[in-house]
Every structure is written in C-alpha cells, then in structure tokens.
C-alpha positions as CSV (number, residue, x, y, z in Angstrom):
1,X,10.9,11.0,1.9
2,X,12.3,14.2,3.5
3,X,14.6,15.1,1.0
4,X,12.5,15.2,-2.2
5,X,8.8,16.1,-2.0
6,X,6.6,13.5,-2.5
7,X,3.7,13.3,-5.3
8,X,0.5,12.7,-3.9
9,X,-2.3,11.2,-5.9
10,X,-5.6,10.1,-4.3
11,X,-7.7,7.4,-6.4
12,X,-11.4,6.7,-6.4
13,X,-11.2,3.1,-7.3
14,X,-15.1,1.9,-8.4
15,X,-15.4,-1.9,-7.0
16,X,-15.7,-3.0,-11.1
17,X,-12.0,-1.8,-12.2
18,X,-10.7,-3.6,-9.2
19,X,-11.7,-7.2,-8.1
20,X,-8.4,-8.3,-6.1
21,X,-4.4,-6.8,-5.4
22,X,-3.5,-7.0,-9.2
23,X,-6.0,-5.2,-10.8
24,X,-5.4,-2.4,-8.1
25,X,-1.6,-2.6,-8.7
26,X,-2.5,-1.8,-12.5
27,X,-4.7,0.5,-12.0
28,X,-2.4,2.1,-9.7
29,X,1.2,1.4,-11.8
30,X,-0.8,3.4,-14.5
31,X,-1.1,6.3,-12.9
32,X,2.4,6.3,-11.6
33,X,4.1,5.6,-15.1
34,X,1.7,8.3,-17.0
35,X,3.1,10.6,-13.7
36,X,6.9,9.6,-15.0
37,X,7.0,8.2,-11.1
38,X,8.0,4.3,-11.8
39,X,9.8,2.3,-14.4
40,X,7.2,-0.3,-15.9
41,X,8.8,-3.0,-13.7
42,X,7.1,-0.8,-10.7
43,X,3.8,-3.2,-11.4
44,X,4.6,-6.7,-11.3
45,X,7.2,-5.5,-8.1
46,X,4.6,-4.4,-5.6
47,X,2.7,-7.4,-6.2
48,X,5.1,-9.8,-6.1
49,X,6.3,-8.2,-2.7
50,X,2.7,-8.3,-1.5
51,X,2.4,-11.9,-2.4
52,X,5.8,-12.4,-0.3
53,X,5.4,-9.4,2.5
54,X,1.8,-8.9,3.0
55,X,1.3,-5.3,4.3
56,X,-2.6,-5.1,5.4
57,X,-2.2,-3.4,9.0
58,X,-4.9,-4.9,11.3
59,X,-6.3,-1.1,12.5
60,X,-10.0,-0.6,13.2
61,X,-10.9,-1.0,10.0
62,X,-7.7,-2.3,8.3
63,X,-5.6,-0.5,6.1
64,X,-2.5,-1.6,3.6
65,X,0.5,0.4,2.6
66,X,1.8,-2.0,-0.7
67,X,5.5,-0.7,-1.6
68,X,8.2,-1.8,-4.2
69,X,11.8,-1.6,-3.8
70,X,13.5,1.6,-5.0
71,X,15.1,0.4,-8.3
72,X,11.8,0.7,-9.9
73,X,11.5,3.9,-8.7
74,X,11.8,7.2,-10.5
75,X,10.3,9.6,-8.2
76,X,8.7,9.9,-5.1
77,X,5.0,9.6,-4.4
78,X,2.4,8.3,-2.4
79,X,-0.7,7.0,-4.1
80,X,-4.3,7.0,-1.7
81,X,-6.3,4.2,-3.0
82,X,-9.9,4.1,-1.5
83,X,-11.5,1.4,-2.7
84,X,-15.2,1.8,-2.7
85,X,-15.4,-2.4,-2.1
86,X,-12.7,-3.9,0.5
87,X,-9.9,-6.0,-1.2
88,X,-8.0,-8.7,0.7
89,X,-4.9,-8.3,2.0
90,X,-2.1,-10.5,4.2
91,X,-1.0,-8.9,7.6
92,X,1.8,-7.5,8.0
93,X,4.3,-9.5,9.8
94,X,1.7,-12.4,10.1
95,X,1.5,-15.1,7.9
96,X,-1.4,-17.2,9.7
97,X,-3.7,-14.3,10.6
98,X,-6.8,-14.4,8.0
99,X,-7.2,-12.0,5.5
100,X,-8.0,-8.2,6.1
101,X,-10.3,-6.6,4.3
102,X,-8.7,-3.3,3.3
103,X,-10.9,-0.2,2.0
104,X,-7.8,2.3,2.4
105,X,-4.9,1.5,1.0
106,X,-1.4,4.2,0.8
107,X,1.1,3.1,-2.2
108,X,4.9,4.3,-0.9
109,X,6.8,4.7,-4.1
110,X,10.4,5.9,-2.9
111,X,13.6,5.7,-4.0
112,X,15.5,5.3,-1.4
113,X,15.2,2.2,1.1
114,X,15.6,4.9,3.9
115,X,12.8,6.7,2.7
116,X,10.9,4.3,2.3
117,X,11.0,3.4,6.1
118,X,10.8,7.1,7.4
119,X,7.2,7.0,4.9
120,X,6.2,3.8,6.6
121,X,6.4,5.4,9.9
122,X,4.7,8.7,9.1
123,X,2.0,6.2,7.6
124,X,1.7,4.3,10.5
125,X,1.1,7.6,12.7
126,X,-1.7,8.8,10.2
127,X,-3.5,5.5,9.8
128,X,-3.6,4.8,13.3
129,X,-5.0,8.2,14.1
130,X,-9.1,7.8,13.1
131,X,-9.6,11.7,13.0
132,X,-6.4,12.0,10.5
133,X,-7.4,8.5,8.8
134,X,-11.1,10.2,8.2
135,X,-9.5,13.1,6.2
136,X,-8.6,10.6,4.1
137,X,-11.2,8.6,3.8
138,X,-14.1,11.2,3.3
139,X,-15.0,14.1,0.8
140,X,-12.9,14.8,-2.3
141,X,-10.3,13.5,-3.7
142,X,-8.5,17.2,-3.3
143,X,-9.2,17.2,-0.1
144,X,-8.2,14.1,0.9
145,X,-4.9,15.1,-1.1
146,X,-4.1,18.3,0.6
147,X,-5.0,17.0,4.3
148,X,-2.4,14.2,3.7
149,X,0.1,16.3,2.6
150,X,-0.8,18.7,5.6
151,X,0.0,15.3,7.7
152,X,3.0,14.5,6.3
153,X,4.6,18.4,6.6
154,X,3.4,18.0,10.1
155,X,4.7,14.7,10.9
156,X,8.0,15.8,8.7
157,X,8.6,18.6,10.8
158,X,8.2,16.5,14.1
159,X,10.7,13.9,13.3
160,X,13.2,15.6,10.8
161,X,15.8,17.3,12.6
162,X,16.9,20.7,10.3
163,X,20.7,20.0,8.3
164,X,21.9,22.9,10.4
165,X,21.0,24.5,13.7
166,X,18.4,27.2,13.5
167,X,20.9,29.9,15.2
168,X,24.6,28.8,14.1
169,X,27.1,31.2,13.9
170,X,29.7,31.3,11.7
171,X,33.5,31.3,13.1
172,X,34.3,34.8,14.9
173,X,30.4,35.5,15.1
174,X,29.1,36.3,18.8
C-alpha cells in the first residue's frame, strides 16, 4: 500500500452486533461501502476467502487480518476491528489447528495483489510487537487510529526504498 495512502478506520464492535465472521464482515463491508472503499461484492468476498484461507494468526493473544481480492476493491484501507467479545477464527496456513479466538482483528482492503502482501507484512511486524499491538488495542478509537498510521509510516519508511536516490544528479551535474 505504498503508493496510495491507505484509509484507516478503527471499529468498536459491541459483542451484540457481532456473534460470528459474517456479522463482522457486514458490519465492517458497511463501513467500507459508505467510505466509497469497496464494491458491494467486497462482503460476501472476505468471507468466502476466510471460509477457504483462514487468517487468525496464533500471537499471544491471537489476531486475524481477513482480506479480499483487489477486484472488489476501490480504494485502499485498513479497518481495526476490536471486538469487545473474541470471535473464532481458522489459522493461518493450518487447517487442523483448533480455532483462535480473535479480539483484534485488521481488514486489508487493497487494490493491488502487491499491496496487499507488502500490508500483510507491515501487519505482521505490528501484531507481533505487544507494545505496538497495545496502541491498538487500548484508549480511543482516534488514538488507536493515529498510532497505526504512525506504524505504518514508520514501517513504510523502513522497507520502501525512495523512486529516486536522495542525492542524484542530473547529467553534467558535479
């Protein structure tokens, strides 16, 4: 997601409007269409890819980062769920570990497959960090919001190498 800046919502999610993956998925897919961020497929895609790709991360406690291909896309965002009950969620990458039960969980909507796996990995360094993770998890909602986007210009700035060199010259320049 380093060539378009990502929108960054952070939702509250009372253990009533949310019982299992689908109702967060609404619940989330609203948000993102009222935003102008996904197509209306968006919704029934990230749950049909977490039925079929699981993404619960087992951290201490677990996390899940749910995601949809990019042809549902519109623009790019990242939605913080934290769920004030944990839902269940597959591992990733492991089909006959039990369910996790996920209190955070960070929506990747990208368009691009590309940036969708760059986001994966900045999500991966902020969800396995517990003083980064805590940002998140405590205090407002705004807060939570501008730490992460703190994170990500951090972790951007680490791993995304400039489209020019800081001190090029042009031809005949010494």
């Amino acid at each position: 997601m380093a060539v378009n800046t990502p929108v960054i919502f952070v939702l509250d999610v009372p253990s009533v409007e949310c019982t299992d993956f689908a109702s967060l998925a609404r619940a989330v897919a609203a948000r993102l269409e009222a935003s102008g961020c996904v197509k209306a497929s968006w919704r029934e895609a990230v749950i049909l890819r977490e039925e079929r790709f699981p993404t619960g991360l087992p951290l201490e406690p677990p996390a899940a980062i749910p995601h949809a291909d990019g042809e549902h896309t519109l623009a790019d965002a990242f939605v913080i769920a934290r769920l004030a009950e944990p839902l269940a969620f597959g591992a990733m990458g492991d089909s006959d570990a039990g369910a996790l039960q996920v209190r955070l969980a960070v929506f990747i909507v990208a368009c691009d497959g590309m940036a969708q796996v760059e986001a994966l990995e900045r999500l991966l360094s902020i969800l396995g960090d517990g003083a980064r993770r805590e940002r998140l998890e405590a205090g407002s909602a705004e807060n939570a919001r501008r730490s992460f986007e703190a994170m990500l210009e951090q972790l951007g700035a680490l791993t995304t190498a400039p489209d020019t060199p800081p001190h090029s010259q042009k031809p005949g320049q010494t």
